[in-house]
N, C-alpha and C positions, 0 to 999 in steps of 0.2 A: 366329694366336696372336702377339701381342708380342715381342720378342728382347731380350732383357736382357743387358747386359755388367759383369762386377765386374772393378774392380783396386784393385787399393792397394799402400802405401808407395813410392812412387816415389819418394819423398825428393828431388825437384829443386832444384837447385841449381846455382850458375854455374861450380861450379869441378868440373863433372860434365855438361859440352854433350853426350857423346856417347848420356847418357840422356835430354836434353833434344829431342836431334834424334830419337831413338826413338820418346818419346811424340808427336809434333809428325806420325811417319810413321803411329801405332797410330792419331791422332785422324784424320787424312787418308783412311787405307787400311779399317780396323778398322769404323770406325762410321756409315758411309755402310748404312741398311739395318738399323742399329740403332733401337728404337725409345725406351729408356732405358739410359744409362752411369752406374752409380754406381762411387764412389770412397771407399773405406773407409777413410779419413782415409791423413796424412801423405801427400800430395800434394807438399808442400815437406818439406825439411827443414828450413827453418825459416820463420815469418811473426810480424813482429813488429808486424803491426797496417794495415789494410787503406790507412793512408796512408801506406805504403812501397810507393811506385810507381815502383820502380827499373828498366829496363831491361828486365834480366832476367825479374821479376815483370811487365813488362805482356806480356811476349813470352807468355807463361802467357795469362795472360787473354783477349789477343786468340785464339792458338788456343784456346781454350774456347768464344769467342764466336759462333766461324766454326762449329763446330760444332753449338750449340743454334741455330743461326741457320739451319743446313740439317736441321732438323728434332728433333734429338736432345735429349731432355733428359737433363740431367745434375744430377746429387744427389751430395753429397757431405756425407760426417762429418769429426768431428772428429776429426784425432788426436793425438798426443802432442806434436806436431812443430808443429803448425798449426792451435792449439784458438784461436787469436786469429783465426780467418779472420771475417767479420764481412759487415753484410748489402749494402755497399757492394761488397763483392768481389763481390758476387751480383747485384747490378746491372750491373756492369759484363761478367761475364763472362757472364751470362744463364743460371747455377747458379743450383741451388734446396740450401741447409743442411737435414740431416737430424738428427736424433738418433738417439745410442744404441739401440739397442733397436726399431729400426724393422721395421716387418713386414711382410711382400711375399707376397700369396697369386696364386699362380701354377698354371693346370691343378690345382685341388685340392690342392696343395701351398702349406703355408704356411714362407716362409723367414724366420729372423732374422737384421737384418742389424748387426752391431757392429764398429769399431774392434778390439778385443780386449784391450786393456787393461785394462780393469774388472774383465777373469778371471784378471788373475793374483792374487788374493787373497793369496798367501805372501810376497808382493813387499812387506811392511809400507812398507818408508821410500818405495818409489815410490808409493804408494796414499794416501799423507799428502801427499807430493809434487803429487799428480792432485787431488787435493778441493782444494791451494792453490790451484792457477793454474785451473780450472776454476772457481773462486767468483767471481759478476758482480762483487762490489764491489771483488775484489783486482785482476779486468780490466780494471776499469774506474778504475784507480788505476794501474794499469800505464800505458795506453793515452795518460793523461797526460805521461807520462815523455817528455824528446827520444828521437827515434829512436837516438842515438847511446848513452845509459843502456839502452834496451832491447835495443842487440843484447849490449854487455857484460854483460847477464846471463842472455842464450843463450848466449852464448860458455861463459861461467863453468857455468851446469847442464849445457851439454852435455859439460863437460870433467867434472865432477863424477859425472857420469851414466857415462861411457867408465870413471870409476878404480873405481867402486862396482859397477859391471856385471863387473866383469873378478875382482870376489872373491865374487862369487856362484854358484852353482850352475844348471847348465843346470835342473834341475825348479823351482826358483823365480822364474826367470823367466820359463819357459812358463804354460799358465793351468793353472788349479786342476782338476783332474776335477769334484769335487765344484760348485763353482760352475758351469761348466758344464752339469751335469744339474739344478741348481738354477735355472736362468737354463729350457734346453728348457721345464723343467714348469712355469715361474711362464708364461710367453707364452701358451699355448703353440706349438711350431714342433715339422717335423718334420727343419729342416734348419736349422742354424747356419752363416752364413759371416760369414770376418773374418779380416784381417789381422795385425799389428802386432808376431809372433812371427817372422817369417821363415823359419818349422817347415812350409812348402808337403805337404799330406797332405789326403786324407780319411780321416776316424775314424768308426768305426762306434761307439754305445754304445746301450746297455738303461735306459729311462727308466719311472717306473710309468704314460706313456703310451704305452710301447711302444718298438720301436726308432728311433734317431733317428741323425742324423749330422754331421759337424762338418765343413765347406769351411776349410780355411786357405790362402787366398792367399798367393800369393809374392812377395815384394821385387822391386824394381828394380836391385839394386846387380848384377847377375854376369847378368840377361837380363830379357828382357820376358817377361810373364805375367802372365794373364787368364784369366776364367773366364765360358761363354755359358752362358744359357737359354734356347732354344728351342722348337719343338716336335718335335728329336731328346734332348729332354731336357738333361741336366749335360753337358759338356762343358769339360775344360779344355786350356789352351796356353802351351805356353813356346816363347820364339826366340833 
C-alpha cells in the first residue's frame, strides 16, 4: 500500500528560519519511504508571484526538488497565503498544483482534500476577499505589477486581515458545519482533511451518507505536524 503524508500552513517565511530549518529536517528525515507528500496550501506566508526568486524562496524550492527527485511526489493547494504559486514554481521545484476539492481514494476509503477556506462560509468579507484574488484576470493583472507594488499590497491585506480578525468571533472564523456536510455529500468522501483554521482535531459528524469525519491539520507556528496514511491507517504527529 502507498504512504501518504498531509501538512499544511507552514507559513514560511525568512524572519521565521527556526520553522524553515524544521521543514528542511521533516523533508530530509520524514519522507524518505514516502510515496506522496501533499501540502494543503499556505506553504508560504506569503508568494507574490513565481518570479520572486529571492534567497530564501529558492532555498524552498531546491529542498522540494531534492525530495521529488528521490522519489516522492509532492501536490500542493492553494491557500490563502500562496494562491499566486504558479506553474513555473512546479517546474522548478518538481511539484505537481492540485485543486480544491481534490480526492484521494485510498484502501476503499475516499478522502477530500481542501485548503479550508471555502468552509468558512459566515466569513462574508473574507469570501469576497477569496473570489477577488482567486479570479485569473485579477491574477493576472496583479502579476503585472513590480514586485515592489506587489509585496505593498501583502503588507497592507495582511495588516487589514490581523485588524478585522481580531473583531470577529472564533465560530466565524472556523468553517461552517453546515457547508461542511454539504461539501462530504456533494463529493462524495468519507473523510475530510484540511487545514487553514489552526483548530488541529478530528470531528466526527452524521451525513445522509452515513457517518463521516473531518482531519484538521495543524499550523507550523508553536511545532511541526503532520498526518500519515498507511496501511496502519490514520495516524497523526506533532514535535
Amino acid at each position: 500500500m502507498p504512504r501518504y503524508l498531509f501538512i499544511s500552513d507552514l507559513h514560511l517565511e525568512p524572519e521565521r528560519p527556526d520553522i524553515t530549518r524544521a521543514f528542511f529536517d521533516f523533508l530530509a528525515q520524514e519522507t524518505p519511504g514516502i510515496d506522496v507528500l501533499y501540502i494543503l496550501g499556505d506553504l508560504f506566508e506569503v508568494w507574490l508571484g513565481d518570479d520572486h526568486l529571492s534567497e530564501f524562496n529558492l532555498s524552498i524550492i531546491h529542498a522540494l526538488k531534492k525530495t521529488t527527485e528521490r522519489g516522492t511526489a509532492i501536490y500542493i493547494l492553494h491557500g490563502n497565503r500562496d494562491f499566486l504559486l504558479g506553474e513555473t514554481f512546479c517546474r522548478m521545484s518538481g511539484c505537481s498544483l492540485i485543486d480544491d476539492y481534490t480526492t484521494l481514494d485510498v484502501a476503499g476509503m475516499r478522502y477530500l482534500l481542501m485548503h479550508g477556506d471555502a468552509l468558512c462560509t459566515q466569513d462574508t468579507a473574507y469570501q469576497q476577499f477569496r473570489q477577488q484574488v482567486r479570479d485569473p484576470q485579477w491574477q493576472k493583472d496583479f502579476l503585472t505589477k513590480p514586485l515592489a507594488e506587489r509585496l505593498a499590497f501583502a503588507q497592507q491585506a495582511r495588516a487589514a486581515s490581523q485588524q478585522a480578525n481580531a473583531q470577529k468571533s472564533i465560530a466565524i472564523m472556523d468553517v461552517t458545519p453546515q457547508a461542511v456536510i454539504d461539501t462530504l455529500e456533494k463529493y462524495p468522501a468519507q473523510v475530510l482533511i484540511h487545514g487553514h483554521t489552526h483548530r488541529p482535531n478530528i470531528h466526527h459528524l452524521q451525513t445522509r451518507k452515513g457517518i463521516a469525519h473531518r482531519i484538521v491539520l495543524g499550523d507550523w507556528y508553536e511545532q511541526e505536524s503532520w498526518l500519515t496514511i498507511d496501511e496502519k491507517g490514520i495516524s497523526t504527529y506533532e514535535m
